[in-house]
N, C-alpha and C positions, 0 to 999 in steps of 0.2 A: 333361767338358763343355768344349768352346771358348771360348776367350776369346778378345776380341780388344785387342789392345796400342793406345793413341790411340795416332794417328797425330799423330806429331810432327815437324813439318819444321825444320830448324834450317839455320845454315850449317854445309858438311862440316867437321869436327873433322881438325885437320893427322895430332895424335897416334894418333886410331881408323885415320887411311888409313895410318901408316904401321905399325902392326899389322898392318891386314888383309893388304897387300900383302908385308907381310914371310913371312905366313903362305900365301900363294898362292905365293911365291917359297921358299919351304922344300918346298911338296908339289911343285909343276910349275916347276923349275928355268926349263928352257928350251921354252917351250909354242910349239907351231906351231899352222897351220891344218888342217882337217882336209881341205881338198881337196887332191887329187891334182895335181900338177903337177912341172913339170922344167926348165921355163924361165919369163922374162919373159913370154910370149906365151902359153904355156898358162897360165902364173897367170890373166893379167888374161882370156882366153877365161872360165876356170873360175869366176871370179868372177863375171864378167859372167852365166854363167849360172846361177850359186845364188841371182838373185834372186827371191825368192816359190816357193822350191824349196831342197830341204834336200844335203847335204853328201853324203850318200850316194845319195842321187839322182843328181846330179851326176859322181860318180866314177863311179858303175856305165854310167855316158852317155861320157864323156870316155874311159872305159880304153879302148873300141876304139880311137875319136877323136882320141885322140893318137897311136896306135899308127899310123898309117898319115897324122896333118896333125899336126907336132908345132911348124910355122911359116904365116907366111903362104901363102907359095906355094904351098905342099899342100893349105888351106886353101880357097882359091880352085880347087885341081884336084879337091877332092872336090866341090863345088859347093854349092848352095843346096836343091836338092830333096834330095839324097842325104843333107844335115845335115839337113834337117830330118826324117828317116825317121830317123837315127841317135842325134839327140837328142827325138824325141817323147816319151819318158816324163819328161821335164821339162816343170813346167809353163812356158806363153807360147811353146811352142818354136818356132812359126812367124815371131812378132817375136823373138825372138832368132839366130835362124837367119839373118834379113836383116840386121840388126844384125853379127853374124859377120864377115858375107861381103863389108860393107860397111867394116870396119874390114880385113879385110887391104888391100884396095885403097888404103886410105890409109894405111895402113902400107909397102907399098911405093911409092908413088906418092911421098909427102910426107918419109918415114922412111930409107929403104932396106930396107924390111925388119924392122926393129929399132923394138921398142917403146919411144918415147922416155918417161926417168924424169923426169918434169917433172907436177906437176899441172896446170895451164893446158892442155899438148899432150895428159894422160891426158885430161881431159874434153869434148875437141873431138872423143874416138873416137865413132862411135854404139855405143850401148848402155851406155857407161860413165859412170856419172853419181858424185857426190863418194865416196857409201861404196866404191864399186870403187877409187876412185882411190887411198881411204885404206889399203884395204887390200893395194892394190898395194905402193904404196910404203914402206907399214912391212914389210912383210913381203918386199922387197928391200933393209929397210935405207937405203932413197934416204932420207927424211923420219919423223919418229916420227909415228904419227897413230893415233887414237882409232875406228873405225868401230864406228857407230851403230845396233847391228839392237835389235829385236825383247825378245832375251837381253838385251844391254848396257843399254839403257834401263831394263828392268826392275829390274834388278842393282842398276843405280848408284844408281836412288831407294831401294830396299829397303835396304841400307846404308849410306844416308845423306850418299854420294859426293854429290851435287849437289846443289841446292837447292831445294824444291817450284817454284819457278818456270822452273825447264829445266823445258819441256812440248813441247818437239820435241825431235829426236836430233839439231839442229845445237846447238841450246842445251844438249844434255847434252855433247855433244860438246867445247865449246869451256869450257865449266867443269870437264869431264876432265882435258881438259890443262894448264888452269891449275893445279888441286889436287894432282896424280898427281907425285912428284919424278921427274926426267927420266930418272934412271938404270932405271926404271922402264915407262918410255912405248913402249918398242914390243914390251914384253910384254903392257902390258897388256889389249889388246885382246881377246887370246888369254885370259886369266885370266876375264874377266868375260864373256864369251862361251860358255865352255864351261863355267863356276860354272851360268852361266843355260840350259845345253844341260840340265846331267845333274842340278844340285842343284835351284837354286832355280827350280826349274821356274812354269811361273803360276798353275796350277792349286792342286797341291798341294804347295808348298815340303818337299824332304826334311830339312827340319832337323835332324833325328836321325843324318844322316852327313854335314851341313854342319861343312868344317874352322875355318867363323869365326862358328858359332853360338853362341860366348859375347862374339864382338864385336857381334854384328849387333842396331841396334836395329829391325831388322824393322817397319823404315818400312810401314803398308798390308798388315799381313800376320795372317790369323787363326793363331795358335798355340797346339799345346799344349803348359804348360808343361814344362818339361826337369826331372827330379825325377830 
């Protein structure tokens, strides 16, 4: 029979976060992203395009796509109708497509070419808005940053990272980083992202192969007990 655990919100515990993340940092050492990419400019393209569309969507779009535009200029030589036939099986691909095409030109225009690492200059691109930016630049190492999806929200109230009152992903966001110790911060994005891809899914939480299922007070979560 199910039970369900109250839901008890508290402020995050120093000592639990630095368990869990010691225990994410023993399984997934050095966790990347799971998009395909090879430079600054295919990152933040490939990001820009996982939004409301999933990581393997994305690569299976992008492999030709960088193969023959792997900067702006190519970018612009493959054009706007020809992306958008090469990226239709992503969702939104017609506004992303313009968006694309519309950031190389400012990229060469304003840049030389070169995606500048700066959050301010990231979110003047079109189609890049802060979670792109974040994950840009942590994942160049420019800035540690926390992006906010879906997974990560879900994660962080679930064990008890944030506090019932983060009810948006800036608000989860910005209590992340305060709690999280820094030697930590531009892993962790990666950690609690793919915890929330492959374990603690929304529907059905795998707890049974979650590696921080005797940390986790399983904030909002029906469970059977662990016997």
């Amino acid at each position: 029979m199910k039970t369900t655990k109250p839901t008890k919100h508290r402020k995050p515990d120093p000592e639990l976060i630095r368990q869990l993340f010691e225990r994410f940092e023993q399984d997934k050492p050095e966790p990347k992203t799971e998009l395909n990419y090879s430079n600054a400019f295919t990152l933040v393209t490939a990001v820009a395009l996982s939004a409301q569309a999933t990581d393997v969507s994305v690569n299976k779009a992008t492999g030709p796509l960088f193969a023959i535009a792997d900067n702006p200029a190519d970018m612009l030589s493959v054009g706007e109708d020809r992306l958008m036939k090469m990226i239709s099986s992503i969702g939104l691909y017609r506004n992303k497509a313009k968006n694309v095409i519309a950031m190389c030109r400012i990229l060469i225009d304003q840049y030389g070419g070169q995606v500048p690492m700066n959050r301010e200059a990231l979110l003047s691109l079109p189609g890049v808005g802060n979670k792109t930016a974040s994950v840009v630049l942590n994942e160049m190492d420019i800035e540690p940053a926390i992006a906010v999806d879906t997974h990560v929200y879900r994660v962080s109230h679930r064990l008890g990272l944030v506090d019932a009152s983060a009810n948006t992903p800036d608000k989860v966001e910005a209590e992340l980083m305060q709690v999280i110790p820094k030697h930590w911060l531009t892993r962790a994005h990666h950690w609690l992202i793919l915890h929330g891809r492959y374990v603690c899914v929304a529907r059905k939480p795998k707890c049974n192969i979650c590696i921080v299922r005797d940390l986790c007070p399983k904030i909002g979560v029906d469970f059977m007990p662990l016997v």
